[in-house]
C-alpha positions as CSV (number, residue, x, y, z in Angstrom):
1,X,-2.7,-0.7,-20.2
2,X,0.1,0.4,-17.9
3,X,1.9,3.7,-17.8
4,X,5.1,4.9,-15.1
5,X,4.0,7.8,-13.2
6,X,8.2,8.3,-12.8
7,X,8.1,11.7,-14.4
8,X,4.3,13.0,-12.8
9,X,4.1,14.6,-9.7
10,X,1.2,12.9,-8.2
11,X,-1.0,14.6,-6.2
12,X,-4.2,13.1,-4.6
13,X,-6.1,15.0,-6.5
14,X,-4.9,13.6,-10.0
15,X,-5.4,10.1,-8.5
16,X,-9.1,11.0,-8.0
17,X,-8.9,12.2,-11.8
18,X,-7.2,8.7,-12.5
19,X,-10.3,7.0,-10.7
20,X,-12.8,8.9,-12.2
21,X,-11.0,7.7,-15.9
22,X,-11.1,4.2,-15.0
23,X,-7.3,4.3,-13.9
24,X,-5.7,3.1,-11.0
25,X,-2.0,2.4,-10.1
26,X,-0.3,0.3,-8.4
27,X,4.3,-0.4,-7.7
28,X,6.1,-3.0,-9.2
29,X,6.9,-3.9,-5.6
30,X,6.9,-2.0,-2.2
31,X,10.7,-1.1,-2.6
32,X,9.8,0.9,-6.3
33,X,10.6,4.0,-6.5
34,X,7.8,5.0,-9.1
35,X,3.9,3.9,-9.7
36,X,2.5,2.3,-12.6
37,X,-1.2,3.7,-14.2
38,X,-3.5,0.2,-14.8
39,X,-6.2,0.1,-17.0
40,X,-7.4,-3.9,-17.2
41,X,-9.3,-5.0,-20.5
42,X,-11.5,-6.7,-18.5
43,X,-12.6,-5.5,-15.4
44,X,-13.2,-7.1,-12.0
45,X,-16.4,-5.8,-9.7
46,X,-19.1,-7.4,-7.7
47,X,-22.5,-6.3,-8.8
48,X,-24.3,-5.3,-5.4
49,X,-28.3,-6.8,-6.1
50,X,-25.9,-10.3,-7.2
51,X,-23.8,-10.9,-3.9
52,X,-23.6,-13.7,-2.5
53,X,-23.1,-14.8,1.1
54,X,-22.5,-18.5,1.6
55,X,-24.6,-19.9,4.9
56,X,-21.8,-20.5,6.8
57,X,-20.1,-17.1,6.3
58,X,-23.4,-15.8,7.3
59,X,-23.6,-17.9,10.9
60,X,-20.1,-16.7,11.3
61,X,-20.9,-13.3,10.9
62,X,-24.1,-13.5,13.2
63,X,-22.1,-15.6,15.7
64,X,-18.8,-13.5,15.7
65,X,-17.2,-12.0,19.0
66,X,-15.2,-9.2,16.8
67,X,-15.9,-5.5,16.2
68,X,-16.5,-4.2,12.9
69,X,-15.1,-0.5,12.8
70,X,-14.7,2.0,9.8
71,X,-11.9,4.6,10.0
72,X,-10.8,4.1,13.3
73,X,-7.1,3.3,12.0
74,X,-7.2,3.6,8.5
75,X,-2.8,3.7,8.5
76,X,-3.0,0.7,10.1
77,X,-5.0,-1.4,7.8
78,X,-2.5,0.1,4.5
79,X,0.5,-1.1,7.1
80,X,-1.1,-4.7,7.4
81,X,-2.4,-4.7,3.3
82,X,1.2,-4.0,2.9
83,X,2.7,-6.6,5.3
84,X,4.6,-10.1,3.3
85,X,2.7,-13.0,3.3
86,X,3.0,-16.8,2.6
87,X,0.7,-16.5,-0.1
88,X,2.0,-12.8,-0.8
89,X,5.7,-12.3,-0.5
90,X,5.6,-8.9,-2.1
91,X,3.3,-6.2,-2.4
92,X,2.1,-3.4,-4.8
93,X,2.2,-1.0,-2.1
94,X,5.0,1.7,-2.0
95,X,5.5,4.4,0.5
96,X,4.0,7.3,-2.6
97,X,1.2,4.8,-2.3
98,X,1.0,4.9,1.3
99,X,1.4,8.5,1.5
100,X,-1.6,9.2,-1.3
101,X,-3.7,7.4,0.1
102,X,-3.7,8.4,4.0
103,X,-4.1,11.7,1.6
104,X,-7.1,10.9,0.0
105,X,-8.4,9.4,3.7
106,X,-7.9,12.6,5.3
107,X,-9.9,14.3,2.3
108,X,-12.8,11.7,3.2
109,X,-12.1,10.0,-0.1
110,X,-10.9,6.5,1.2
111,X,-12.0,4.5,4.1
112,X,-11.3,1.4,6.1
113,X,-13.2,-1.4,7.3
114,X,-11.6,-3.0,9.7
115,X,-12.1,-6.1,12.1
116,X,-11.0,-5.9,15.9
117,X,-11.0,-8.8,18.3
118,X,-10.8,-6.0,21.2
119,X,-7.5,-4.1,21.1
120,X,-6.2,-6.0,18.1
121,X,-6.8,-5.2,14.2
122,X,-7.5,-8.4,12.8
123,X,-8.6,-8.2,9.3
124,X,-10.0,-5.2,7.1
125,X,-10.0,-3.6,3.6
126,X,-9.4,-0.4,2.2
127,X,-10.5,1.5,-0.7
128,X,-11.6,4.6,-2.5
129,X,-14.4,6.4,-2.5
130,X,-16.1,8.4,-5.7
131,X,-19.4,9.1,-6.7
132,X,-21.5,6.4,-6.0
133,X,-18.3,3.8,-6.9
134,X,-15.8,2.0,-4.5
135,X,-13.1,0.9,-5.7
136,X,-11.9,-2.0,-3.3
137,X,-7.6,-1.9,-3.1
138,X,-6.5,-4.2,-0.6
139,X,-7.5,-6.5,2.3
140,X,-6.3,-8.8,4.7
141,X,-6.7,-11.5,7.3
142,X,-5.0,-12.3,10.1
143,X,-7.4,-15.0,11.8
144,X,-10.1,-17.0,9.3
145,X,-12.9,-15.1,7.5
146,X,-11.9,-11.6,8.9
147,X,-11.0,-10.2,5.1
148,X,-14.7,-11.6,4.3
149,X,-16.4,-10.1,7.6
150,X,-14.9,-6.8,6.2
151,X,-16.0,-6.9,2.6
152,X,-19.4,-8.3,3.7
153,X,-19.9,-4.9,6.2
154,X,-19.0,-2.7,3.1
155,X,-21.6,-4.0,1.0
156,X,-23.9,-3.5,3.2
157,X,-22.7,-0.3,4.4
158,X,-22.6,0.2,0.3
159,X,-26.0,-0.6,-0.2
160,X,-27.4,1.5,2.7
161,X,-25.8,4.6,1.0
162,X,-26.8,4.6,-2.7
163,X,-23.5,2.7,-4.1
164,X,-23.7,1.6,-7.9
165,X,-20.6,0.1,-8.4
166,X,-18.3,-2.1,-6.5
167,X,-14.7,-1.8,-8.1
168,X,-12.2,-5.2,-7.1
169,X,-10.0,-4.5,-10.2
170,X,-9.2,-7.6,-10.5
171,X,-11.0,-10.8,-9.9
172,X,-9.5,-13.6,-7.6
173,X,-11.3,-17.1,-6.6
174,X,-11.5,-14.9,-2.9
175,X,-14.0,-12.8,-4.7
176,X,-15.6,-14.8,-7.1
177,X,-17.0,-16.5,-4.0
178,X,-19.1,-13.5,-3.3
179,X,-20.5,-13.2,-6.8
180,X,-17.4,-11.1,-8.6
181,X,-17.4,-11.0,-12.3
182,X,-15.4,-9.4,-15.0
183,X,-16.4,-7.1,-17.6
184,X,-15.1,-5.8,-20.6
185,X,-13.1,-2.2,-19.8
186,X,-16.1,-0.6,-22.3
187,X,-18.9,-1.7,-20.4
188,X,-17.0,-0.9,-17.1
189,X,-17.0,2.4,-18.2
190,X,-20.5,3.1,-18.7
191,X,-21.4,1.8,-15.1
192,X,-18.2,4.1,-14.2
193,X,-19.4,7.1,-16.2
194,X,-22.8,6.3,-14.4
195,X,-21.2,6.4,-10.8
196,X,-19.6,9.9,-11.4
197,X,-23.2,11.5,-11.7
198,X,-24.2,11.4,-7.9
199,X,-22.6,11.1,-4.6
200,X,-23.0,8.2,-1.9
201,X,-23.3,8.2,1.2
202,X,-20.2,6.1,3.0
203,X,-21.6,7.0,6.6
204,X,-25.3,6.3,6.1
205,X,-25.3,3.0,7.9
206,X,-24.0,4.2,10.9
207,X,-26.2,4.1,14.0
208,X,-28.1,1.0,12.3
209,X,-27.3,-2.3,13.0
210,X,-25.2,-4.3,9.9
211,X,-25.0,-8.0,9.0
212,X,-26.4,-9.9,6.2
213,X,-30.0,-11.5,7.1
214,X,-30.1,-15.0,7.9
């Protein structure tokens, strides 16, 4: 299902609404003007007690030189999510996009995870947080496995603070790796519905130490 928000003054707190309904929207390209409201028929997520992390992803992440960091330049990974790529030569993300969500960041609704090899941002994610849901919008790479370091961190930053339900939207043959499946938009609901009961806790790995077990 898509709808233009051309005619809707968005505000973040309607896209939280949005979230909470199973909505989320995205631009035709980064130069529109105007947002479309998405709601798949089938639904991508990653159930948490099913991911999977290959061995070699997990020597690389026990072996890595990088920094994992949350928040600590959340407009910086939406600039790089948003950058053109060889595989990606347009994007989905338009400046009202950019603007709602450093909106819903500052309101401690969305949240970055972000790999640093010192002084330089070299992978991450972003998303939105809701209940106990995270709804996963965009990542990138800009050296091998960095995208993957960042979504392995959130699960386990996920699972250390009550998640239920990991939200990708879509499903790619990225995610699929990691044990992503789809599900029809009526049973998505119920684990949505389910999500909206409680909160999570985004910060409650913090202080312990993260990585998937050998």
């Amino acid at each position: 299902m898509t709808d233009s928000s051309s005619h809707i003054d968005i505000t973040p707190q309607i896209l939280l609404r949005a979230y909470a309904c199973g909505i989320f929207p995205m631009a035709e390209d980064a130069d529109d003007q105007t947002m479309l409201w998405i709601e798949p028929d089938m639904r991508g997520i990653i159930p948490l007690d099913e991911f999977h992390i290959s061995k070699r992803m997990k020597r690389t992440v026990r072996t890595s030189p990088y920094d994992i960091r949350v928040d600590s330049d959340f407009g910086a990974v939406m600039d790089a999510c948003a950058e053109a790529a060889p595989d990606r030569p347009s994007t989905w993300i338009n400046a009202q996009i950019h603007q709602l969500y450093r909106q819903l960041h500052a309101m401690g609704h969305c949240h970055s995870v972000e790999v640093w090899d010192q002084d330089r941002l070299i992978g991450g994610l972003y998303g939105v947080s809701l209940g106990t849901a995270f709804f996963g919008e965009s990542m990138f790479s800009r050296e091998r496995d960095t995208s993957k370091m960042a979504l392995i961190h959130l699960v386990e930053r996920m699972k250390a603070g009550g998640y239920t339900l990991l939200d990708t939207q879509f499903i790619t043959d990225h995610l699929r790796q990691f044990g992503a499946i789809e599900i029809p938009k009526a049973d998505y609901h119920v684990l949505l519905d389910q999500a909206m009961q409680t909160r999570a806790d985004f910060f409650a790995l913090d202080g312990k130490q993260p990585g998937p077990k050998a």
